[in-house]
LUMSEDO-364810 format. One record per residue: x, y, z of N, C-alpha, C in turn; residue in three letters. Coordinates in steps of 0.1 Angstrom, whole numbers, plus 5000, padded with zeros to 4 digits. Each point is the difference from the previous one (the first is absolute). Layout:
% LUMSEDO-364810
XYZXYZXYZALA...
% end
This chain:
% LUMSEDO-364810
527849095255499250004988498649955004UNK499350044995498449975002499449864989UNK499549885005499849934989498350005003UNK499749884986498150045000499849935010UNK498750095004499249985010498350075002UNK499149975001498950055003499850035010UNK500749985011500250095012501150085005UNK499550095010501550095000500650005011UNK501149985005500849995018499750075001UNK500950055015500150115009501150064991UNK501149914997501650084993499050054989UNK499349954994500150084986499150105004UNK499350055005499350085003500650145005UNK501250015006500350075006501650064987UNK500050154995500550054988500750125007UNK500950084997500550105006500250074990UNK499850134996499950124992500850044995UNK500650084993500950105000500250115014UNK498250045005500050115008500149965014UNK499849825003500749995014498549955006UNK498950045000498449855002500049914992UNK500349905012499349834991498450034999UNK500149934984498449964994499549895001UNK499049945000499249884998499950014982UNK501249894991499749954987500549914998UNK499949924992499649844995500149954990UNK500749984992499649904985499749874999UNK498849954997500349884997499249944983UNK499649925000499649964990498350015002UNK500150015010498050085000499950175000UNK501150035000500150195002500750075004UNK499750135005500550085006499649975016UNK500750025004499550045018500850155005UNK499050105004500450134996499350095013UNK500650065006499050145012498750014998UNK498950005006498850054989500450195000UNK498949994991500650174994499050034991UNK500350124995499150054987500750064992UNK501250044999501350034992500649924992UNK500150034986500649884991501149955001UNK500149844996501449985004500649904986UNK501250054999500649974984500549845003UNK499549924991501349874997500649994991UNK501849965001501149964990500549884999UNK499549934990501049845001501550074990UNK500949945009501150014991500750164992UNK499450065010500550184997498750024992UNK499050004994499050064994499049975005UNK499050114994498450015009499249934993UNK499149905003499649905002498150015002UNK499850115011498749995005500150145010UNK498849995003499650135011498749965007UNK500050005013499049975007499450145014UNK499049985002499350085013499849895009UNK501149985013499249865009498750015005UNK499350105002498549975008499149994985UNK500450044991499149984986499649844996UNK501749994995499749864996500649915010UNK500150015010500649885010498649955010UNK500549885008498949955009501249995013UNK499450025011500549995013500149865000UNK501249975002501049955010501249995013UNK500349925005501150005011500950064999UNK500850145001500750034999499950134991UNK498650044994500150104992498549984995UNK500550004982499249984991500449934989UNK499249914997500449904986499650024988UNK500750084993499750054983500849894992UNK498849904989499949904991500950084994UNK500949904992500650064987499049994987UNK500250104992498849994989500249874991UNK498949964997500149874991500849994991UNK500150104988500650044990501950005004UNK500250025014501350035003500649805004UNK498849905004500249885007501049924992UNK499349984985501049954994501650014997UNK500450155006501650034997500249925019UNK499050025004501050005018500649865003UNK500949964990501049905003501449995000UNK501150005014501249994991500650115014UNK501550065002500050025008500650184993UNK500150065011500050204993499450065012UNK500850145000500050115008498650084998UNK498849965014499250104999500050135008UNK499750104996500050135008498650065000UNK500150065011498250095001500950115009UNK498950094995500150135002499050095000UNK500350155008498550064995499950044988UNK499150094994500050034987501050104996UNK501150025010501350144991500649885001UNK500149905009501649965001500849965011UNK499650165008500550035008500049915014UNK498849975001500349885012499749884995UNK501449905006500049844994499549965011UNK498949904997499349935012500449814997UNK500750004990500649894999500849964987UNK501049955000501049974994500749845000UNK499649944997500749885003499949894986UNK501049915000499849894991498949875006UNK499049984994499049884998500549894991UNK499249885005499949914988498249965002UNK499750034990498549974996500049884987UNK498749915006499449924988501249915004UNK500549934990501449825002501350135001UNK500150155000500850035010501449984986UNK499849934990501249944989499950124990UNK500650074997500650104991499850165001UNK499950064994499850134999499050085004UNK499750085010498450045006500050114989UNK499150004992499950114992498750024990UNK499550114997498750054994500250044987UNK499949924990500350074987499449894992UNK500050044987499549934986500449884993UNK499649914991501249964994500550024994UNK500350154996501850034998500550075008UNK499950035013501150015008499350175003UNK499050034999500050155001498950025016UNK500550105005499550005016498550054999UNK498949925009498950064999499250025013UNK499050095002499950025011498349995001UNK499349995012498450025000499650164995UNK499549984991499350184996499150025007UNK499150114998499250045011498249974995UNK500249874988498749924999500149865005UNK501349965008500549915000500549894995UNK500550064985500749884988501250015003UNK500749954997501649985000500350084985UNK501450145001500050064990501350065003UNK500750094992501049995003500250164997UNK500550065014499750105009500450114988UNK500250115003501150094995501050025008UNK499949975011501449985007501249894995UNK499149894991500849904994500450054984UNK499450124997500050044988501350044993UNK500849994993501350064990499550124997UNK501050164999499750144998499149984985UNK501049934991499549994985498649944998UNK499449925009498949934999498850095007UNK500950085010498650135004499650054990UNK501250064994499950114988498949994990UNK500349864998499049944991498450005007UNK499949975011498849985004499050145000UNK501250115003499950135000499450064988UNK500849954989500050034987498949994994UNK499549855004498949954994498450055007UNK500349995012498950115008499950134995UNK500550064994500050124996499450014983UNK500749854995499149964986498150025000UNK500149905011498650025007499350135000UNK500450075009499150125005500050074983UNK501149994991499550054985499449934990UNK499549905006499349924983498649995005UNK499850055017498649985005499650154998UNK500650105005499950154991499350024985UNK501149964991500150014985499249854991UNK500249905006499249914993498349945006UNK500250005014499149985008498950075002UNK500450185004499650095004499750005009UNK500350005012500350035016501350005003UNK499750155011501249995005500449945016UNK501049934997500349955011501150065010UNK500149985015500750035005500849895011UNK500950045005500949935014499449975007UNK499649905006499749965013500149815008UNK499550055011500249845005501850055006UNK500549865001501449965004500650104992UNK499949994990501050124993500050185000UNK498550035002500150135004500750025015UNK499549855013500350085009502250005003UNK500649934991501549994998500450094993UNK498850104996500650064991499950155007UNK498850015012500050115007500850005014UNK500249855006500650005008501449995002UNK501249974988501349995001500150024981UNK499250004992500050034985500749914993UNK500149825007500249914991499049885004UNK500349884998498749915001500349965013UNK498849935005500449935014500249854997UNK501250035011501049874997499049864997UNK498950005010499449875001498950034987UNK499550054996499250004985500649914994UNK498950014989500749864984499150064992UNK499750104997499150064988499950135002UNK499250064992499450154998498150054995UNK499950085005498849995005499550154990UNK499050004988499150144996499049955006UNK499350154997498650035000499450134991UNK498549934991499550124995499050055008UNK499750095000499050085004498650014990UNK499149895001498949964990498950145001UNK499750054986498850155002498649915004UNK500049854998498749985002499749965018UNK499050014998498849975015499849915002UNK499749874988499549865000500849885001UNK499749945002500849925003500449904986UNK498750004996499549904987501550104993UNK499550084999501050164987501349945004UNK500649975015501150015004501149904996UNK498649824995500849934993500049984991UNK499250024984499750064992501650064992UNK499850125014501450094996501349925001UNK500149905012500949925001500449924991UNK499149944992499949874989501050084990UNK499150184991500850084994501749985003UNK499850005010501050105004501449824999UNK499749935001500549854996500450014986UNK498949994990500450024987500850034995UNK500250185008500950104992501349965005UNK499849915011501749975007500349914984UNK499849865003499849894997500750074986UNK499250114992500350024986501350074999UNK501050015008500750045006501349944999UNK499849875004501149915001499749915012UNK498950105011500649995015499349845000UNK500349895013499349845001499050115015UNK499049984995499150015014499649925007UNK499650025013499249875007499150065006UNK498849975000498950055007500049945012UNK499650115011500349965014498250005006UNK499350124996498049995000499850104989UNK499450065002498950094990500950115002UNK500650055011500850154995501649975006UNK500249875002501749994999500949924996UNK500850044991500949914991501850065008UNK500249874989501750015003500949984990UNK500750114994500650024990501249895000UNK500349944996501349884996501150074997UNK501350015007501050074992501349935006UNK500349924985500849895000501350065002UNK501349965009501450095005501049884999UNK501550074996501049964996500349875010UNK499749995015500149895010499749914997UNK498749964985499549894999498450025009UNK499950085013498350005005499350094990UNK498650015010499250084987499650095009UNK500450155004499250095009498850014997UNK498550085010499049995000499850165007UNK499350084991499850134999498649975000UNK499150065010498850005007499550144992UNK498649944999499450144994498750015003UNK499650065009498350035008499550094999UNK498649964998499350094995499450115012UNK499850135000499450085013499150064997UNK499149995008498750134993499150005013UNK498850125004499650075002498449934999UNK499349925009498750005000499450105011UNK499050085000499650065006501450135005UNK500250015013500750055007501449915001UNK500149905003500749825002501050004992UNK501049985003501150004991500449834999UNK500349934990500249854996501550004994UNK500849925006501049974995500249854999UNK500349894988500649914996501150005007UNK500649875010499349935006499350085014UNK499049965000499149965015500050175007UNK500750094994499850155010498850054998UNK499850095008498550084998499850075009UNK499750124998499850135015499850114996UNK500450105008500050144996501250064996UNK500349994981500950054997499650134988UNK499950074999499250124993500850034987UNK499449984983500849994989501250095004UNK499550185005501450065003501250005003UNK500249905009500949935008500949894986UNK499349974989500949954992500150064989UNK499250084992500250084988500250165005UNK500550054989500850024989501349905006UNK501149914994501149965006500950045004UNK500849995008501250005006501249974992UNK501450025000501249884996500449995010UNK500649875003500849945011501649934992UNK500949975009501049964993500149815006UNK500549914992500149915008501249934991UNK501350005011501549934994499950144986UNK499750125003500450064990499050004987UNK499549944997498750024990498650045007UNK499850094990498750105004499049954997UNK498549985010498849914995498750115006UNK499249964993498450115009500049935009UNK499350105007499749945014498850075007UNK499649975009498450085001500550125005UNK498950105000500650194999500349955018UNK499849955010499750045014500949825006UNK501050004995500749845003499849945020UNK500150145004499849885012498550025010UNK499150044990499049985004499149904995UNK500649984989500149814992500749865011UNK501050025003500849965007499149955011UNK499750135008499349995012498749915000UNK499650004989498449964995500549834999UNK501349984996500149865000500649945006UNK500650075012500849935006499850035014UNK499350105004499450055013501250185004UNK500150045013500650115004501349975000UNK500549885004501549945003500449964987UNK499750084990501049914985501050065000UNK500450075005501450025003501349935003UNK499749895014500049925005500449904993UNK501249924993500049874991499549895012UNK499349944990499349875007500049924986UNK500949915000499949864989499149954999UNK499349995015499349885002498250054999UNK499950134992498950035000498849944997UNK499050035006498949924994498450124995UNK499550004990499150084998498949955011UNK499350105003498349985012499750054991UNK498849974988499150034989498549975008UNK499650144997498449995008499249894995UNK499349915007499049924997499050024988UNK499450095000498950044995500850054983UNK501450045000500250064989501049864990UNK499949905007500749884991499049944998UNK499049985005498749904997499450114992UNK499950134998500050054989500549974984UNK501550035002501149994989499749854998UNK500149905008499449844995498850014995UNK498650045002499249994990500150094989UNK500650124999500150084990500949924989UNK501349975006500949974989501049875006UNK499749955006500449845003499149895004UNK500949885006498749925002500849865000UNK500750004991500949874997500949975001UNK501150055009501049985004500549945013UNK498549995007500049995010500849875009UNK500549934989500449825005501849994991UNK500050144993501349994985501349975009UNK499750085017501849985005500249905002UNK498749935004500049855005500849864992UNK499250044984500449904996501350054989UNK500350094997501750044998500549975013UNK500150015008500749975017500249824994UNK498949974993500349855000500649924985UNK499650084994500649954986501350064999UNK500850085008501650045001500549975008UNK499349925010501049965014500249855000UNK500249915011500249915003499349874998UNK498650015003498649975002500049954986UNK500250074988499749934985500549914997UNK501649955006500349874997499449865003UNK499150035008498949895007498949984994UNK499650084990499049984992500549924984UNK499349884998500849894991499950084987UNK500949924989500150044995499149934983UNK500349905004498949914992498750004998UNK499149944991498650035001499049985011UNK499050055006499550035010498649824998UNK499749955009499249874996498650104990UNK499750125005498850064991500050024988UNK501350064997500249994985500649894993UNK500249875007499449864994499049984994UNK499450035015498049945000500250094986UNK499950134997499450104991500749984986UNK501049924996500450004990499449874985UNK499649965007499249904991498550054997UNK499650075007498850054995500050154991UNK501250014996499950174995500149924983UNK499550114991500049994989501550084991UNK499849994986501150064997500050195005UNK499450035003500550165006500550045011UNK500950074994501050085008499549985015UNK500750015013499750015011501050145012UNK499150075007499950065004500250005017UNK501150005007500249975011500250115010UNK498650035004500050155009499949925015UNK500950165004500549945017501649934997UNK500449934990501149974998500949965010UNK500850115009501050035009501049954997UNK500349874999501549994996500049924988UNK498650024990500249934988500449804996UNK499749975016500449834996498949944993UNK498650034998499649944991499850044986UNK499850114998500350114984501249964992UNK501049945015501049954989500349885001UNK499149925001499949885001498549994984UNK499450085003499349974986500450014990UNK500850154999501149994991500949934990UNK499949845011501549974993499949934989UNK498749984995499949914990499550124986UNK500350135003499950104992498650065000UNK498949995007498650045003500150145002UNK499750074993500350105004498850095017UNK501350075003499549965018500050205002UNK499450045010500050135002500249985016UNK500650085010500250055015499950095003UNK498950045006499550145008499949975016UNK500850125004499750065019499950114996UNK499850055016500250125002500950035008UNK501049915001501250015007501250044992UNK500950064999501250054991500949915005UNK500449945010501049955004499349834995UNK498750004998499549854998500549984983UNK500250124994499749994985501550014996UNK500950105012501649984997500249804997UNK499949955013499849875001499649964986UNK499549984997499649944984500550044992UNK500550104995500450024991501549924998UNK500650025013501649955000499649855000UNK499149945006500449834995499149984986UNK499250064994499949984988501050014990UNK500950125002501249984992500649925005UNK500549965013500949875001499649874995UNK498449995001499549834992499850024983UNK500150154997499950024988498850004996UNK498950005005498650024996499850084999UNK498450014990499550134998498850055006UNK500250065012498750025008499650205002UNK498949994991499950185002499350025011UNK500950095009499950055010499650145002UNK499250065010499250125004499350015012UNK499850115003499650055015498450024992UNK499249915014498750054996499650055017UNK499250095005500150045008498550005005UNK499549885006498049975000499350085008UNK500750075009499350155005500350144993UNK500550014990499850084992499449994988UNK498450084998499249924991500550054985UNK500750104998501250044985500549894997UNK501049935009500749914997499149854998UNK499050025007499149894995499549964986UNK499350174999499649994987501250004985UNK501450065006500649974986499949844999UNK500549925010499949894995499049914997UNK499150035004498849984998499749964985UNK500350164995500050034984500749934991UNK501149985006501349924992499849815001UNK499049985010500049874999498849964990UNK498950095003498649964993500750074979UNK500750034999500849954984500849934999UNK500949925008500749915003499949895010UNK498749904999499749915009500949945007UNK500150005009500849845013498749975007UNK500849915012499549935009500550045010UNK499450065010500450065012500449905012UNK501149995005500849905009500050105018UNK499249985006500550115018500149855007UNK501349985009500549915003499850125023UNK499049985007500050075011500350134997UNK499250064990499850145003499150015006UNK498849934993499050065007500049995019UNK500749955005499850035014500650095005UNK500950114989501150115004499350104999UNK498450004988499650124996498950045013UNK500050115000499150115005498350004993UNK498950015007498849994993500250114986UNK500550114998500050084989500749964990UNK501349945006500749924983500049864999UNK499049915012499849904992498450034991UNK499550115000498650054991500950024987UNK501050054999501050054986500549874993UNK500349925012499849814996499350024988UNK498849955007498749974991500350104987UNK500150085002499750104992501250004988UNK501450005002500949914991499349864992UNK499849915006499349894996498850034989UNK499050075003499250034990500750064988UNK500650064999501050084988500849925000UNK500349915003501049944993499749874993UNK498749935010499549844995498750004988UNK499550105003498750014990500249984985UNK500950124994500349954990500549874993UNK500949985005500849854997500149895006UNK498949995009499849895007501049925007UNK500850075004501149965009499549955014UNK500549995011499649965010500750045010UNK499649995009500550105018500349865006UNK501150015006500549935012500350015014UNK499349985006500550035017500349875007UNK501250025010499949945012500250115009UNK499349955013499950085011499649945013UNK500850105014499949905014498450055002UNK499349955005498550025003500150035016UNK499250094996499650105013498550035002UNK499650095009498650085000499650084987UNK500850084997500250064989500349964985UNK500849904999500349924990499549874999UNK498849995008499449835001499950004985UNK499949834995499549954986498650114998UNK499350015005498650055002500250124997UNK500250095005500250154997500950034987UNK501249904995500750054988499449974991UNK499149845002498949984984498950145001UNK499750025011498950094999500650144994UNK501550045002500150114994500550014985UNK500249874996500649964986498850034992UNK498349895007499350024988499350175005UNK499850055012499950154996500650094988UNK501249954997500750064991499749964986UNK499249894999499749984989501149874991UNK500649925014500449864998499349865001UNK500849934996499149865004500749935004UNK500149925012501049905006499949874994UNK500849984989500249864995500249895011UNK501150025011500749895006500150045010UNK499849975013500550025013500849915010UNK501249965006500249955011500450005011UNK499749975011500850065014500549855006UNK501150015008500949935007501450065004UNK500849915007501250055001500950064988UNK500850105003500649984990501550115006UNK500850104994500950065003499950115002UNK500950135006500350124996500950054995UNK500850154997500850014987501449945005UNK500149975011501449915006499749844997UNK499149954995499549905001499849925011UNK499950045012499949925013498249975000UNK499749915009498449964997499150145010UNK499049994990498750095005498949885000UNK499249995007498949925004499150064992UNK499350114996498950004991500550104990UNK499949954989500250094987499149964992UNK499750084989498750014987500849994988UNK499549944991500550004985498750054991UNK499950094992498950044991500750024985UNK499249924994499950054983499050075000UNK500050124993498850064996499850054987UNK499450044992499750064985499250125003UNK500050084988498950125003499950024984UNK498549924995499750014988499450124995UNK500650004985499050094999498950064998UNK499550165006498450024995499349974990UNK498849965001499549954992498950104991UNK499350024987499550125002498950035007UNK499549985007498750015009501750135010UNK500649945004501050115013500750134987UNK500349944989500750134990498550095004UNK498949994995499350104995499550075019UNK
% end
């Protein structure tokens, strides 16, 4: 039996096949140790698939091979002892088989939820739970409801959607899902050229869901994800992207773009998938080919899109911008790492609580809500905005466990929509704006949306803006008073000294600012 280790012997290195060549592989609690290669190769903890890797992709040379990290998302289950296997991508050749103990090596090596259901890395790298882990009756459903989709985006929406992504190609290549998927994938085909039109149409096209029944979530300006709640207790996620035609250039939601010619997808196709019939583009494996290269034939788990340079730094200024940091901090507000962040009031929103007046307060950047619900508790009424979904899951569940009332929402400061609704809703509903180290998270464009929140929200009701922040080149005292009163603030209060970060461990220079932004006077109305 193999126990932890960060290095690998000679014995463990050396594996014997089914077909009769010893391989160079390895487990330990830093990875894989694996042949180098460019052919995918499957992992099983405990009889189920788990991950998929390419060793020369994501591995680094070492002694004996190649060392491919286990994904972050997977670190927290690698404790406990269980049968891992690798293989190539049919099966067919085992390149290793053996029982491990990883991590204290004490109980059950296994990858699942807390209720007990198996989950595996998807292919954006979240932990989700495969269709290989799926019950017949719970496809059905997934099936069922995918097919809801493509008719209320038809009939209520008005676009028509078709198959594609993971699901067209399971559906062309064996005509059920692929085992390692965890979702289902449309696309419409947008008549417009612009890009502006494209989200516009998207917003529409939200509405008519929404009015529907459906829970949306906006993913940028032309992609959302339909909610469709299943008898298991999860919630599937039915992908819906937007495609259209600038120039000659064909754009597909996420990140594709090349030469795909409307022909090639209209008039539609049917395809069958587990037996239900869905559109599908008129020319499917010239779709296929366009997104997956010549070899989609070929199963490869472990695929990875090559999206041309020039056509994502497109699709990001056209229709994103702000997501750019979202895996990062879900990766942290769902994993391990959040338990280390306290839970009690932060020393800033000390300092900041004796100087606020009776209005409501406003605690943007939030993350895990310890001081919104610490303002809270004397009944103040308190507001929590990120732009993190997994930061706002977090709040919500210990607000109802402390029983407080804290209204929660996604405000998203690189997207200037979401700026301005709230913007609007504050300047008729005064608070006091609470950023506890945002501003050293923001980007020059959405800390300008800063400012720019602040003026809509403080002018009217005289509330007040609060920052602390670690001081930098960028974020010196000097450059944030200077971009406060550009905006048409005034720095009541400034201090710099030691002080913390959101773990509370010490930072050597941090800033505290009160500021106000009164209002125009009429000499600026007229």
């Amino acid at each position: 039996m193999n126990h932890p280790t960060t290095s690998f012997s000679s014995a463990q290195l050396l594996r014997t096949t089914p077909r009769g060549p010893r391989v160079a592989v390895a487990v330990s609690d830093e990875g894989l140790l694996v042949p180098p290669g460019r052919q995918p190769l499957v992992v099983e903890i405990g009889g189920h698939y788990v991950w998929s890797l390419t060793p020369l992709r994501d591995g680094r040379p070492a002694a004996g091979g190649v060392l491919v990290p286990w994904p972050g998302v997977l670190r927290p289950h690698l404790s406990g002892r269980g049968r891992i296997r690798v293989t190539d991508a049919t099966g067919a050749a085992v390149l290793y088989d053996d029982e491990v103990a990883l991590g204290t090596g004490e109980g059950v090596l296994a990858v699942v939820d807390g209720s007990g259901h198996r989950l595996s890395v998807d292919k954006v790298g979240h932990l989700a739970r495969s269709f290989a882990a799926t019950d017949e009756a719970v496809r059905d459903e997934i099936l069922a409801g995918t097919r809801r989709a493509v008719d209320d985006l038809r009939e209520h929406a008005g676009v028509a959607a078709y198959l594609n992504y993971g699901a067209l190609l399971g559906a062309v290549r064996e005509g059920r899902m692929l085992a390692h998927d965890s979702d289902t994938d449309l696309c419409y085909l947008s008549e417009h050229g612009s890009p502006a039109d494209v989200v516009t149409e998207s917003y529409r096209i939200t509405r008519a869901m929404r009015a529907r029944g459906w829970r949306v979530l906006r993913m940028s300006g032309g992609d959302v994800k339909l909610l469709l709640p299943l008898s298991d207790g999860r919630v599937c996620h039915i992908d819906v992207f937007a495609a259209f035609h600038v120039g000659e250039t064909f754009f597909q939601l996420g990140n594709r773009s090349g030469d795909l010619p409307r022909s090639a997808i209209e008039p539609f196709s049917t395809i069958a998938l587990h037996g239900h019939e869905f559109p599908a583009p008129r020319d499917p494996e010239a779709m296929l080919a366009f997104l997956y290269g010549p070899h989609w034939r070929t199963p490869d788990p472990s695929f990875k899109y090559a999206d041309p340079a020039s056509g994502v730094r497109r699709l990001d200024g056209w229709l994103r911008g702000f997501r750019t940091d979202m895996g990062r901090w879900t990766e942290l507000y769902n994993g391990p790492r959040r338990a280390a962040i306290p839970r009690g009031p932060s020393p800033f929103a000390q300092w900041v609580e004796p100087q606020l007046s009776d209005l409501p307060v406003l605690d943007v950047g939030a993350g895990t809500g310890r001081d919104a619900l610490w303002f809270a508790r004397s009944g103040r009424r308190t507001g929590a905005v990120d732009f993190s979904r997994g930061s706002l899951n977090v709040i919500r569940r210990r607000a109802r466990r402390l029983r407080r009332e804290v209204a929660v929402d996604q405000l998203i400061l690189g997207e200037l929509r979401s700026t301005l609704v709230h913007g609007t809703r504050l300047a008729r509903d005064p608070h006091h704006l609470y950023a506890r180290h945002l501003v050293d998270c923001l980007d020059p464009a959405a800390l300008e949306q800063l400012w720019l929140l602040a003026r809509m929200a403080l002018r009217p009701g005289g509330g007040r803006l609060f920052l602390e922040f670690s001081t930098s080149p960028t974020t010196s005292p000097e450059v944030i008073r200077a971009a406060i009163e550009a905006a048409g603030g005034i720095v009541e209060r400034l201090t710099t000294g030691r002080g913390e970060d959101m773990f509370d461990l010490p930072v050597p220079d941090v800033c505290r600012i009160r500021a106000a932004w009164p209002a125009p006077d009429s000499e600026e109305l007229r």
